[in-house]
C-alpha positions as CSV (number, residue, x, y, z in Angstrom):
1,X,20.2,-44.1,-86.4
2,X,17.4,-45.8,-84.4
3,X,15.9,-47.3,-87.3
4,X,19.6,-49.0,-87.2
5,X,19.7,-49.2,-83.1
6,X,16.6,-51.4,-82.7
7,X,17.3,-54.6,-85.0
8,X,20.6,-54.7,-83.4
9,X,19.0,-54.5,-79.2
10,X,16.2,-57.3,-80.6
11,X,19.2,-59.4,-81.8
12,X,21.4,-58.6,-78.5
13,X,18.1,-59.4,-76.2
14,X,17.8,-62.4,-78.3
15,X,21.3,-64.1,-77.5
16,X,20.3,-63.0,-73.9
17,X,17.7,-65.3,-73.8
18,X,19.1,-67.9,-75.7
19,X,21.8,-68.1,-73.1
20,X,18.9,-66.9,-70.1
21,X,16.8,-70.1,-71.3
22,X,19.8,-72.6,-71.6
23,X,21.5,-72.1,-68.4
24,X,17.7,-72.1,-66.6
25,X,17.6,-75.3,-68.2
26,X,20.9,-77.4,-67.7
27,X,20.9,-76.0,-63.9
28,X,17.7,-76.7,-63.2
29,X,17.7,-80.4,-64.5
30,X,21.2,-81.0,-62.7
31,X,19.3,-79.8,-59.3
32,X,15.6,-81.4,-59.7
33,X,17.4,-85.1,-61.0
34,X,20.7,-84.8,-58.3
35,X,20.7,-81.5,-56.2
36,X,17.7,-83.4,-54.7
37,X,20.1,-85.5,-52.6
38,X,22.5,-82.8,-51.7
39,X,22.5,-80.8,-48.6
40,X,20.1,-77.6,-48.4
41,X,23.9,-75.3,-48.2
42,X,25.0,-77.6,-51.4
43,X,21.8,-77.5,-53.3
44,X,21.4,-73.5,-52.8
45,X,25.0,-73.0,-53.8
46,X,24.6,-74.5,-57.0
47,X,21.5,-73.5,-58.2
48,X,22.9,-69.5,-57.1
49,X,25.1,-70.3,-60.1
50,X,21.7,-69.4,-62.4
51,X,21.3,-65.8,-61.1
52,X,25.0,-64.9,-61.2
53,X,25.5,-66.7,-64.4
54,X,22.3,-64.6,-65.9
55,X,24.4,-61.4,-64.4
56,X,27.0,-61.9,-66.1
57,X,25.3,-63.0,-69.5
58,X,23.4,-59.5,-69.4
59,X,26.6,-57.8,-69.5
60,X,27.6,-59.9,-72.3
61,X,25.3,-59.7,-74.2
62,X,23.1,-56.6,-73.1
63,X,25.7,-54.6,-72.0
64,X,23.6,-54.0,-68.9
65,X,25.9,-53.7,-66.1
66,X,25.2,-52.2,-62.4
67,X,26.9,-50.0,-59.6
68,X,25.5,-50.4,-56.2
69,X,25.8,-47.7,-53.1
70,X,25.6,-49.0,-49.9
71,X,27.1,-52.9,-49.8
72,X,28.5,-52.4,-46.8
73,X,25.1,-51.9,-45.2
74,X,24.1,-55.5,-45.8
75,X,27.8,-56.7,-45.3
76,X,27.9,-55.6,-41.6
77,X,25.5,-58.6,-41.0
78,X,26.4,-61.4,-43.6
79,X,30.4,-60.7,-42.2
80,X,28.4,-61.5,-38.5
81,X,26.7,-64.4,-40.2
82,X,23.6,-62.9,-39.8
83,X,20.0,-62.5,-41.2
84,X,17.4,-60.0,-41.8
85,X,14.8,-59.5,-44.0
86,X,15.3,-57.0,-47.3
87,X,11.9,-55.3,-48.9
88,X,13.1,-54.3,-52.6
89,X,12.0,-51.9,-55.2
90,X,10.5,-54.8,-57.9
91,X,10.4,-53.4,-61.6
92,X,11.7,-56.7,-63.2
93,X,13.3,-60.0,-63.5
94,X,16.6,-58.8,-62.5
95,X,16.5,-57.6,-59.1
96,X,15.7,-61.2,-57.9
97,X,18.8,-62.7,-59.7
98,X,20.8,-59.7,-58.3
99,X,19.9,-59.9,-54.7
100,X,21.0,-63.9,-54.7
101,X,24.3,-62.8,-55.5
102,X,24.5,-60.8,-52.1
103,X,22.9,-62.7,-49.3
104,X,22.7,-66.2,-49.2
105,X,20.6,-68.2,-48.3
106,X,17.3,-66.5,-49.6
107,X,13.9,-67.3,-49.7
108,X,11.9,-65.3,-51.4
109,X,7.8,-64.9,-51.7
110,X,6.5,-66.6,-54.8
111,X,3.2,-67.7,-55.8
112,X,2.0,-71.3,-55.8
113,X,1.9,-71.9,-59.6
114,X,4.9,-70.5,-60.4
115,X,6.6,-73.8,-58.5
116,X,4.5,-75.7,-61.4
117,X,6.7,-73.9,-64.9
118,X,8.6,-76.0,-66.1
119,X,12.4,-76.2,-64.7
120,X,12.4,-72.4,-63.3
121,X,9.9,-73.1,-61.0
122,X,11.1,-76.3,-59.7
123,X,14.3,-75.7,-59.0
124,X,12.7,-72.5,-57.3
125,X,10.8,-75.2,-55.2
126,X,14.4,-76.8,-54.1
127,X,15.8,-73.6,-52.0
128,X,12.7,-73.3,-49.7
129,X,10.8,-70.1,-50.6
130,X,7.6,-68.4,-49.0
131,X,4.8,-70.1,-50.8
132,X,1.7,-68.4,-51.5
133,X,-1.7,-69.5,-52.1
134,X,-3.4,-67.2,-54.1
135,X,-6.5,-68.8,-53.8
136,X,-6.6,-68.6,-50.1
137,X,-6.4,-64.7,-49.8
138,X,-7.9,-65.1,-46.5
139,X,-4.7,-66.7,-45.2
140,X,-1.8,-64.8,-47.6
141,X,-0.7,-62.8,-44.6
142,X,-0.9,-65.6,-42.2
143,X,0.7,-67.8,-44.7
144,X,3.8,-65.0,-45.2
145,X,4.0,-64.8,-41.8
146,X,4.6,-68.1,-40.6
147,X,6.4,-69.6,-43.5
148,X,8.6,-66.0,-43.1
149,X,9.5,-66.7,-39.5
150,X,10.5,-70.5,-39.7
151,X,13.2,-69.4,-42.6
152,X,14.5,-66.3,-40.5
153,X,14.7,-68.7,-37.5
154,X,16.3,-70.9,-39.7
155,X,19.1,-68.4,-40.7
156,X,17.8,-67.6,-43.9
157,X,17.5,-64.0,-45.7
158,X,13.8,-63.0,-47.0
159,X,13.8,-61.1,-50.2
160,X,9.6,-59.5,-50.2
161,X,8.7,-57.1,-52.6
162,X,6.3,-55.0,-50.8
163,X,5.1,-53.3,-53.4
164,X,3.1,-56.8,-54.8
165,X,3.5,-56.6,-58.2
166,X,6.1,-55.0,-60.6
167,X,6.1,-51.5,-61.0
168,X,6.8,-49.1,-64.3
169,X,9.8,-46.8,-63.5
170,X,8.4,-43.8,-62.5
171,X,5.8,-44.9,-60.9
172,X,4.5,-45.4,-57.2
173,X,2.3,-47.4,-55.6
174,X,1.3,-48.0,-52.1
175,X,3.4,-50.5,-50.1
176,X,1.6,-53.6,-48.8
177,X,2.4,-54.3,-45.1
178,X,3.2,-57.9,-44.7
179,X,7.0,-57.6,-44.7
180,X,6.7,-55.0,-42.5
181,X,4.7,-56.8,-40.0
182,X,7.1,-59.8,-40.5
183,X,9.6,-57.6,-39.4
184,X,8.2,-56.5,-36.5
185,X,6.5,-60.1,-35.2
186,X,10.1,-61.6,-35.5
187,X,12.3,-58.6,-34.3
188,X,14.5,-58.9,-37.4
189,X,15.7,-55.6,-38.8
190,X,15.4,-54.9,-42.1
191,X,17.0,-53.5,-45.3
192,X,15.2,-51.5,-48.0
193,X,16.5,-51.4,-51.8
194,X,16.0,-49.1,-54.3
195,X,17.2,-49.2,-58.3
196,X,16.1,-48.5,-61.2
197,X,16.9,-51.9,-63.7
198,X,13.2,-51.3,-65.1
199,X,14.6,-48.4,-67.3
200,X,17.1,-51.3,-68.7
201,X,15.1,-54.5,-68.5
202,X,11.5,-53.5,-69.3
203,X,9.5,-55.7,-67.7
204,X,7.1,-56.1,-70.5
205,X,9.7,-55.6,-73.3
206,X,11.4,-58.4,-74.9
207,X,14.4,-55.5,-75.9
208,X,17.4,-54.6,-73.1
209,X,18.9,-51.2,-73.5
210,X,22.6,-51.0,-72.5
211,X,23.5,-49.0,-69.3
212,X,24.4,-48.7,-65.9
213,X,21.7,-49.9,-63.4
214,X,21.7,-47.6,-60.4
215,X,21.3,-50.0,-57.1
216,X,21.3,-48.4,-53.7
217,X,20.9,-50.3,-50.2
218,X,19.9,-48.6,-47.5
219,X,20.9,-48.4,-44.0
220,X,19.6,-51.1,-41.7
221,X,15.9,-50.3,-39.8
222,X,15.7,-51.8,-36.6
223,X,12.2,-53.2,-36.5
224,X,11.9,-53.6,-32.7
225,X,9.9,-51.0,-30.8
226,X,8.1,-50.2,-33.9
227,X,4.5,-50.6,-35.3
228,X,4.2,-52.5,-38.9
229,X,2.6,-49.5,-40.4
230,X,5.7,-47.1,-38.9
231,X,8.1,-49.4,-40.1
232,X,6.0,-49.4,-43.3
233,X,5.6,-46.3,-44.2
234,X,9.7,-45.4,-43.1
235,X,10.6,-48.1,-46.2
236,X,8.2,-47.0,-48.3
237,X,9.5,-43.1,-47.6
238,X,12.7,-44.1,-47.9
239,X,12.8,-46.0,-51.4
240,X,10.5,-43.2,-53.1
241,X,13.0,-40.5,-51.9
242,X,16.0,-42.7,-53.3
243,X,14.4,-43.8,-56.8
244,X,14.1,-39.9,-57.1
245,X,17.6,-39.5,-56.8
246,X,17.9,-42.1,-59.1
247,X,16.6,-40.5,-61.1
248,X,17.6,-37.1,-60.7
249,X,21.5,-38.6,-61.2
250,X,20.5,-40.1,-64.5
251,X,19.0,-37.4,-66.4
252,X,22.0,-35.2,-64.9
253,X,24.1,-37.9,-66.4
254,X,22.0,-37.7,-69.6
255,X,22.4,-33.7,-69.8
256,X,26.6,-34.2,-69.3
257,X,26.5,-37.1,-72.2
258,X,24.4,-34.5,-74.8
259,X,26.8,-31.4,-74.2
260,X,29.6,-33.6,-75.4
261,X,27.8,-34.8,-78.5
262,X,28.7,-32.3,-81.2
C-alpha cells in the first residue's frame, strides 16, 4: 500500500506547485509592473489573493485542509479595527500564507535577500515588511524594532516568528526576544499561535500528506506592565503547552482511526 501511496503524494505535491509557482508568478508580475501605482490598501489586497489562492490550491490538490480554535481571539480587535502584534509557531511555508488570510495588513520579518528572488520576493517588497540585514547583526534588534514600531503606528499587524528559524514538529527551541520587546516598547498586546502544518507540509519535503492542520490562537497578552523576557517566556510557555495538546489530540485521533480499520 505505501509503495502505491508515495508515487501518487509526489504527483499530488507536484500539481501543488505547479499551480503554487504559477499563481506566484502571474500575481506577482501584475503587482511589481501595475500594483506599483495603486494605493498601499489596493496593492495589499491584491497581492493577499497569492496566500489565499495557495490555501485553497493545497486543499485541492493536497487535501491539506485546517480547523483553527480560537478566531475570535484575534477577531475582537480586527472587528475594532485594531492592531497587535502575533508571535507564531514557524514549521513551514504555510503558516505565513495562512496568517494573511486573517489580519490584514501584515508585515512580516523577512531577511534582505529574500526581497532579491525572483517575483516572490518582490512582490514581498510591495506590502512593507520588517527588513533585516543579516549582515549587520549588531543592529537586527534595533533594526526589528524600529521598522516594527512605524508599521504598528501605521495600523499594521506584525507576524514575527520568535523562534528564528523553522522548527521540526516535535521539537523546541528557545524563543528569541525581539517580538517580545517590540511588544513591550510599543504597548501593543500580542497574540501567540500554535499549529502543527509541519506534520503536513514538511518543511524540507517536496511530498504533502493529506490532513487536518490543527491551528490554535491564543488569548490576547497585554504587553503593558510587563518585562520582554516575562512576556517572553509567557508565549513561549504557552505555545509549547498547546503544540502538546496538539499533539496529544492527533495521536488520540490516530488511535480512534486504527480501532475502526478491521
Amino acid at each position: 500500500m505505501d509503495s502505491l501511496r508515495h508515487p501518487i503524494l509526489f504527483i499530488r505535491a507536484l500539481l501543488f506547485y505547479i499551480g503554487f509557482l504559477v499563481s506566484i508568478i502571474t500575481i506577482s508580475t501584475i503587482a511589481i509592473t501595475v500594483g506599483r501605482f495603486w494605493s498601499f490598501e489596493n496593492r495589499y489586497r491584491f497581492i493577499s489573493l497569492w496566500p489565499r489562492f495557495t490555501l485553497w490550491w493545497l486543499t485541492v490538490s493536497c487535501s491539506i485542509s485546517y480547523d483553527i480554535k480560537g478566531l475570535d481571539n484575534i477577531r475582537q480587535l480586527t472587528d475594532q479595527k485594531t492592531n497587535a502584534i502575533i508571535l507564531s509557531k514557524h514549521q513551514c511555508t504555510w503558516e505565513t500564507c495562512f496568517i494573511q488570510t486573517i489580519v490584514s495588513p501584515t508585515s512580516t520579518a523577512v531577511k534582505k535577500e529574500l526581497l532579491r528572488t525572483p517575483f516572490f520576493g518582490w512582490a514581498i517588497a510591495l506590502l512593507k515588511p520588517l527588513i533585516i540585514d543579516r549582515d549587520q547583526k549588531t543592529n537586527t534588534l534595533k533594526q526589528l524594532l524600529v521598522q516594527g514600531k512605524d508599521r504598528l503606528k501605521e495600523g499594521t499587524w506584525v507576524l514575527l516568528f520568535p523562534e528564528g528559524t523553522r522548527v521540526l514538529p516535535g521539537e523546541q527551541v528557545p524563543f528569541t526576544v525581539g517580538g517580545a520587546m517590540l511588544a513591550t516598547q510599543s504597548g501593543y498586546p500580542v497574540f501567540p499561535i500554535a499549529h502543527n502544518a509541519g506534520e503536513y507540509w514538511p518543511a524540507k519535503s517536496f511530498i504533502k500528506y493529506p490532513g487536518t492542520i490543527k491551528v490554535v490562537i491564543g488569548e490576547k497578552i497585554e504587553s503593558k506592565n510587563l518585562k520582554p523576557k516575562q512576556l517572553n517566556q509567557a508565549v513561549q510557555d504557552w505555545i509549547n503547552t498547546t503544540m502538546c495538546e496538539i499533539s496529544q489530540m492527533e495521536k488520540e485521533t490516530a488511535d480512534k482511526q486504527s480501532r475502526r480499520q478491521p
